[in-house]
C-alpha positions as CSV (number, residue, x, y, z in Angstrom):
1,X,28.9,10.2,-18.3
2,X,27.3,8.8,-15.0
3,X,27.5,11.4,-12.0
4,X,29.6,9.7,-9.2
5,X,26.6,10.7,-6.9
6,X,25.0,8.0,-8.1
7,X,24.2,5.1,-5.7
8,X,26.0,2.4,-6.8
9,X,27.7,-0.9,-3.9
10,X,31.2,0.3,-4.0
11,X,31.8,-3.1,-2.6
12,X,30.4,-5.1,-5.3
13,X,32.2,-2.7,-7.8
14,X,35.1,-3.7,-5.9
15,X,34.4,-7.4,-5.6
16,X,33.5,-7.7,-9.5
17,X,37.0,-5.7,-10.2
18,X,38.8,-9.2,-8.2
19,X,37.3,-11.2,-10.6
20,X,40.1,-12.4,-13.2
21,X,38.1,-11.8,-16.4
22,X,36.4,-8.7,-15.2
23,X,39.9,-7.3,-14.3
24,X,41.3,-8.7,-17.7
25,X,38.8,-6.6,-19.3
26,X,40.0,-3.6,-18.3
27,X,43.3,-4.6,-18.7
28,X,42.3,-5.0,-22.3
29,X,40.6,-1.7,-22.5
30,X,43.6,0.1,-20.8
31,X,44.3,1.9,-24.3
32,X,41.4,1.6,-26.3
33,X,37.9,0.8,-26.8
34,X,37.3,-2.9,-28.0
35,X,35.0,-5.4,-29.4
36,X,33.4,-7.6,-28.6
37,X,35.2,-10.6,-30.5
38,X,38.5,-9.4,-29.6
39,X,37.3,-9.7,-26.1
40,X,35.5,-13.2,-26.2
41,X,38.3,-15.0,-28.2
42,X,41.2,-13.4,-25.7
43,X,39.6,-14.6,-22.7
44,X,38.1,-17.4,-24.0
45,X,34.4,-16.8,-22.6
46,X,31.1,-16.8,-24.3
47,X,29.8,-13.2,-25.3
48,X,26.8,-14.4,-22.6
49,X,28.9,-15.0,-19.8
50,X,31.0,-11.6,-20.9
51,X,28.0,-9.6,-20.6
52,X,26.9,-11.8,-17.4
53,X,30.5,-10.9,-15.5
54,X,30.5,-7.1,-16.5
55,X,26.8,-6.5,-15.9
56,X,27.2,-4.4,-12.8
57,X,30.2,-2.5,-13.7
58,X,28.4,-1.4,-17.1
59,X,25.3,-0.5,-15.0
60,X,26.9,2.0,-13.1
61,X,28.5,3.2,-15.8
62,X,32.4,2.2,-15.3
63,X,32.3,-0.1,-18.5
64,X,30.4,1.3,-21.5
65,X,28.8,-0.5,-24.3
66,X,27.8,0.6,-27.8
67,X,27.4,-0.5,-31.6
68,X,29.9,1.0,-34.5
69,X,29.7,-0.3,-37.5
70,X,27.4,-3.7,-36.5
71,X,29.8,-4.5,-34.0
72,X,29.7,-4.4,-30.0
73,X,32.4,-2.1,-28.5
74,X,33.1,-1.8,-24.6
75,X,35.1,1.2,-23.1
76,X,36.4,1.2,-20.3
77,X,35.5,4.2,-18.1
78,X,38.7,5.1,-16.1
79,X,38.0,8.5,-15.1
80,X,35.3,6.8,-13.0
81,X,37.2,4.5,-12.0
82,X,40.1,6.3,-10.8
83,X,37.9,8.6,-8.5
84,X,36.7,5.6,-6.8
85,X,39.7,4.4,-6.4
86,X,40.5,7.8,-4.7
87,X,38.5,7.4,-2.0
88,X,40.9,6.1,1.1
89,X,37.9,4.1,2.6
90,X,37.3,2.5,-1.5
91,X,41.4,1.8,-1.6
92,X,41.2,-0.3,1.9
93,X,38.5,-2.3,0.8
94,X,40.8,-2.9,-2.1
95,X,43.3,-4.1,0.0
96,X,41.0,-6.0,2.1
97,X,39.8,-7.7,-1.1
98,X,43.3,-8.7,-2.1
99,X,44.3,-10.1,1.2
100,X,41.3,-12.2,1.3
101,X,41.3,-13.6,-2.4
102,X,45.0,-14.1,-1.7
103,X,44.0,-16.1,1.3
104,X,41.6,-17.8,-0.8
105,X,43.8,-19.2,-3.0
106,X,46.7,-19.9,-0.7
């Protein structure tokens, strides 16, 4: 598991987590790990364009990848997740990144 020392944009980690399939993902990983068909076909993206979208969260480790029986799995690294979300500053950035998407789209 990736030490949370590691130097990672906690903005972009943020930003990437606002993105609807991104945050589908690990709505889809909430209970267990899965593959990467079941993925594609429920959000209706190539497995390219999956890997493209999650690239940064499964380089610092909050999305992890690995083969089981010739297939791709992705897990969803909450433990990670949820001590980033800890953080007071990483939470208002959150919320900063909600307002503004919801302006966005209003």
């Amino acid at each position: 598991m990736a030490d949370l020392s590691e130097n990672f944009d906690k903005q972009r980690i943020m930003e990437d987590l606002l993105d609807p399939k991104v945050s589908s993902v690990f709505i889809e990983l909430e209970n267990e790990e899965k593959d990467s068909e079941y993925l594609i076909e429920k959000l209706q993206i190539s497995l390219s364009e999956l890997r493209s979208r999650l690239s940064y969260v499964m380089e610092c480790g909050f999305i992890i990848v690995y083969q089981k029986n010739e297939k791709e799995f992705f897990k969803a690294n909450f433990e990670k997740l949820d001590k980033i979300m800890e953080n007071a500053n990483d939470f208002s950035g959150v919320v900063d990144g909600l307002t503004e998407l919801d302006q966005y789209l209003n």
